[in-house]
C-alpha positions as CSV (number, residue, x, y, z in Angstrom):
1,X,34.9,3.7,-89.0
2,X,31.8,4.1,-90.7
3,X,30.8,0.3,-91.8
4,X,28.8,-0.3,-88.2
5,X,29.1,3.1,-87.0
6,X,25.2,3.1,-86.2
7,X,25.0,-0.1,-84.6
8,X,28.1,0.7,-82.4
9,X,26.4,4.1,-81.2
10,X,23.4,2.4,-80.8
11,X,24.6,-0.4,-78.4
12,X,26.9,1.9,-76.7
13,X,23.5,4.3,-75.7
14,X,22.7,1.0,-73.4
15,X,26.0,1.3,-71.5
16,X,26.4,2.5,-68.1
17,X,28.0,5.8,-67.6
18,X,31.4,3.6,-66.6
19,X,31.2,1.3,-69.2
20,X,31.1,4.5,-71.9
21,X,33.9,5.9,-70.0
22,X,36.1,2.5,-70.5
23,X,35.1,2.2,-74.0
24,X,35.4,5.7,-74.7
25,X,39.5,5.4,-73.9
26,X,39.6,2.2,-75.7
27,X,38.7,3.5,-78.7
28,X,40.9,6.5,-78.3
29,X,43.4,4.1,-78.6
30,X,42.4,2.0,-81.6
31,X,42.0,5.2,-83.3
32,X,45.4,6.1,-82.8
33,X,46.5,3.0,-84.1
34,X,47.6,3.2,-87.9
35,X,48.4,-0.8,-88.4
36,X,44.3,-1.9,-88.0
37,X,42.3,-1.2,-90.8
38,X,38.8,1.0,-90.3
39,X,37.0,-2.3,-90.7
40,X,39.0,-4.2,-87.9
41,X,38.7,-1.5,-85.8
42,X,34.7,-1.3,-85.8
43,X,34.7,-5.2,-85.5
44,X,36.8,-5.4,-82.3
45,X,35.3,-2.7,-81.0
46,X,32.0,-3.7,-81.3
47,X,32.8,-7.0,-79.8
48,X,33.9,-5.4,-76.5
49,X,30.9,-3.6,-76.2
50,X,28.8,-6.3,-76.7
51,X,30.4,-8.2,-74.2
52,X,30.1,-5.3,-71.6
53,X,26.5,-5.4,-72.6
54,X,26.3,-9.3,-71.4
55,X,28.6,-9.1,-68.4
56,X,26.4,-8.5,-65.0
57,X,29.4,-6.6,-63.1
58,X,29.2,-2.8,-63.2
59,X,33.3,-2.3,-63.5
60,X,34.6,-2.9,-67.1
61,X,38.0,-3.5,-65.7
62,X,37.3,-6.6,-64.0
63,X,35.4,-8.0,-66.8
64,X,38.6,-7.5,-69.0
65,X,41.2,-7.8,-66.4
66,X,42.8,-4.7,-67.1
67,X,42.8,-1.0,-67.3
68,X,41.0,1.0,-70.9
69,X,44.4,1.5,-72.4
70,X,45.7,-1.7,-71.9
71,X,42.8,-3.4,-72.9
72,X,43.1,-1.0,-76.3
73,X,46.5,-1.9,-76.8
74,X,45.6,-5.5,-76.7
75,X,43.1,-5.1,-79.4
76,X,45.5,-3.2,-81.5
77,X,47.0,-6.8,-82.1
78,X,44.2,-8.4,-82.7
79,X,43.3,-9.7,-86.6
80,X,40.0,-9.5,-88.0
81,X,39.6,-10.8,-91.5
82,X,38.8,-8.6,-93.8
83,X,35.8,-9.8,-94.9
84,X,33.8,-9.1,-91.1
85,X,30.5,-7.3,-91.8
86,X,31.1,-6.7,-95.6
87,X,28.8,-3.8,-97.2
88,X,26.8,-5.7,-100.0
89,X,25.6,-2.8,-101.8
90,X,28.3,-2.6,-104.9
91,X,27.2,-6.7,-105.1
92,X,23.8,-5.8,-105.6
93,X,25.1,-2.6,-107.9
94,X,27.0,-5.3,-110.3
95,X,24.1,-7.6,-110.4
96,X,21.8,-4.9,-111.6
97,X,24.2,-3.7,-113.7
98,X,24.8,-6.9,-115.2
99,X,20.7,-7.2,-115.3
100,X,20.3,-4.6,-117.1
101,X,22.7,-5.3,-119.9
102,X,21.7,-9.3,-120.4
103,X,18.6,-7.5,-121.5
104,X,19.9,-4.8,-123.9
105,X,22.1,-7.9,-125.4
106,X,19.1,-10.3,-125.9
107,X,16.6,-7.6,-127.0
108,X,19.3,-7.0,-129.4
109,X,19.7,-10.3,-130.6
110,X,16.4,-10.9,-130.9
111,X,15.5,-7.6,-133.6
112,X,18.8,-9.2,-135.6
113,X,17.4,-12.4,-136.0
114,X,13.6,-10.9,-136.9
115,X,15.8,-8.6,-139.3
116,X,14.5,-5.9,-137.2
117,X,16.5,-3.0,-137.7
118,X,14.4,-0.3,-136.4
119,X,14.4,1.6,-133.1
120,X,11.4,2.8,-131.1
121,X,12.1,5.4,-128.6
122,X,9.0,5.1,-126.7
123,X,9.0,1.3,-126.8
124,X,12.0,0.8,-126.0
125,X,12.5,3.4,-123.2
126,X,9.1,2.1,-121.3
127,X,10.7,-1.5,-121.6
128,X,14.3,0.0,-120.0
129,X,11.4,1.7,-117.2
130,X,9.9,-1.9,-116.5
131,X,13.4,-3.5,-115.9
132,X,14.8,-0.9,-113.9
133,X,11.7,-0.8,-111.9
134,X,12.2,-4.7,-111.4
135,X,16.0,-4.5,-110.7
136,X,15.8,-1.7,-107.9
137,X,12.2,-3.0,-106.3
138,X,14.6,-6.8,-106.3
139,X,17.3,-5.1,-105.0
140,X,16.2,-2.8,-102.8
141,X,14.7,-5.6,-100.9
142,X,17.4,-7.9,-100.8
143,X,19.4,-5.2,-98.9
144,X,16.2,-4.8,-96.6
145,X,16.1,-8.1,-96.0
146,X,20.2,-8.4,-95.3
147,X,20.4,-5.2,-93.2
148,X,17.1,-5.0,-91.7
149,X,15.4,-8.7,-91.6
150,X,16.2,-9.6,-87.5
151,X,15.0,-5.5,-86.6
152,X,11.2,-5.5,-87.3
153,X,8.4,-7.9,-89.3
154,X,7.0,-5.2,-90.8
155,X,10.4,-4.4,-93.0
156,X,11.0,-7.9,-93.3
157,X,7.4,-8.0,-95.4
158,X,8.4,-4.9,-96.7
159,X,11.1,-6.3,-98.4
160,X,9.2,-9.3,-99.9
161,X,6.7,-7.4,-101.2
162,X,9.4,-5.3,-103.1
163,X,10.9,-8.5,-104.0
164,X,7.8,-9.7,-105.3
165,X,6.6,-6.8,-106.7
166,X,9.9,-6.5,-109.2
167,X,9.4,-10.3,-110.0
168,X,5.7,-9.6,-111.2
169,X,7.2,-6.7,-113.1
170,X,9.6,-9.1,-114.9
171,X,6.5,-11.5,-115.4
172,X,4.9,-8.7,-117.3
173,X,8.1,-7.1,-119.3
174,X,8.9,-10.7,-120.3
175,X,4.8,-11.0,-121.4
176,X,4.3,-7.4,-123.2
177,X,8.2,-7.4,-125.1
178,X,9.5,-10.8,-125.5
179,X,6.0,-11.6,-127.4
180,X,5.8,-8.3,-128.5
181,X,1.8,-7.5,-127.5
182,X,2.8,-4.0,-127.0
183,X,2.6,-2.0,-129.8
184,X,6.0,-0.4,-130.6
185,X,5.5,3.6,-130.5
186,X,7.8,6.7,-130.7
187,X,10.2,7.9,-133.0
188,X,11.8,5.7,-135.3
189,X,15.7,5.4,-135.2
190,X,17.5,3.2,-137.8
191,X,19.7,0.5,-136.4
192,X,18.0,0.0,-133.0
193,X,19.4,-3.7,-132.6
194,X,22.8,-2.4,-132.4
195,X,22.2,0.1,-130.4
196,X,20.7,-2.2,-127.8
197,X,24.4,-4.4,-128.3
198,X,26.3,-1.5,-128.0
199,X,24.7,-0.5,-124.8
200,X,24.5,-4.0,-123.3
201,X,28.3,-4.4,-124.1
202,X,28.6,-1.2,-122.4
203,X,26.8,-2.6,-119.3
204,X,29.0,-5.9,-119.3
205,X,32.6,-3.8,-119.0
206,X,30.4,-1.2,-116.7
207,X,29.9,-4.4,-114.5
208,X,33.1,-6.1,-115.0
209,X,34.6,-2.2,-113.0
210,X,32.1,-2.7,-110.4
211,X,33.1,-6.4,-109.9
212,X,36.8,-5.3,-109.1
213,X,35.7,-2.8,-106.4
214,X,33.7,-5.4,-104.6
């Protein structure tokens, strides 16, 4: 039960000292249960506490009509789909991921067709730098923003400046390597386009692992 763990210990810190006792028992019970999965477990339970927290009378069992073990047997039956509170984070991991390689592919390309067969190490690992400076500053504030954005306004402009900040950083990546103004630098490698395919293919059956855990 670790997907709302935090907001469930949180909420339950507002409870009266009865209230935490009722709850305490019903989840004694849900935890014995092996038929509810983890997930279904934190969702029903953090419906009941919630609706302790919005009842005016002091005496959970009349707001439930029944004892804490009953009431936790009750909820034992209950189906949540499976889908309730999803954790977005290996989302955000495959769109990175798949990020990341659309650029080694058309970088790639793109030395191919200019018969550019060469590979700069210093060029090419400050342009990887840029784009994965982009990718976590975008990401990083899309989770903000899902997790955090009803908590305060200060990380809700947190996470648009991050979110603007990568964007900007794209603006200039695209700028200084697609029209190639910076200089390339660094050792020279032979066959740099195909290592930049190799590595975006990579990336592509990388993402396609992450796609089936999501």
């Amino acid at each position: 039960m670790q997907t709302n763990k935090r907001i469930i210990d949180e909420k339950r810190e507002r409870l009266s000292s009865e209230k935490k006792a009722y709850m305490q028992t019903v989840e004694w019970v849900l935890t014995a249960d092996k038929n509810l999965s983890d997930k279904a477990k934190e969702a029903v339970l953090l419906v009941a506490i919630e609706e302790l927290l919005a009842a005016e009378e002091a005496d959970a069992e009349k707001i439930f009509g029944m004892d804490a073990t009953a009431y936790g047997r009750q909820l034992t039956k209950t189906r949540i789909p499976e889908t309730t509170h999803k954790n977005p984070i290996p989302l955000f991991v495959f769109i990175g991921i798949v990020a990341m390689s659309l650029f080694l592919v058309v970088m790639g390309i793109l030395h191919f067709v200019n018969k550019d067969h060469v590979f700069y190490m210093g060029t090419f690992f400050v342009s990887l730098v840029l784009v994965f400076i982009c990718i976590v500053c975008v990401l990083v504030g899309g989770y903000i923003l899902w997790k955090h954005y009803t908590v305060t306004v200060s990380k809700s402009m947190a996470a648009y400046f991050l979110i603007g900040s990568g964007i900007l950083i794209m603006y200039v990546f695209v700028l200084v390597f697609i029209l190639m103004i910076l200089p390339n630098f660094g050792a020279v490698i032979s066959s740099g386009a195909l290592i930049e395919m190799i590595l975006g293919v990579a990336g592509f059956i990388t993402a396609s692992i992450v796609w089936r855990k999501i």
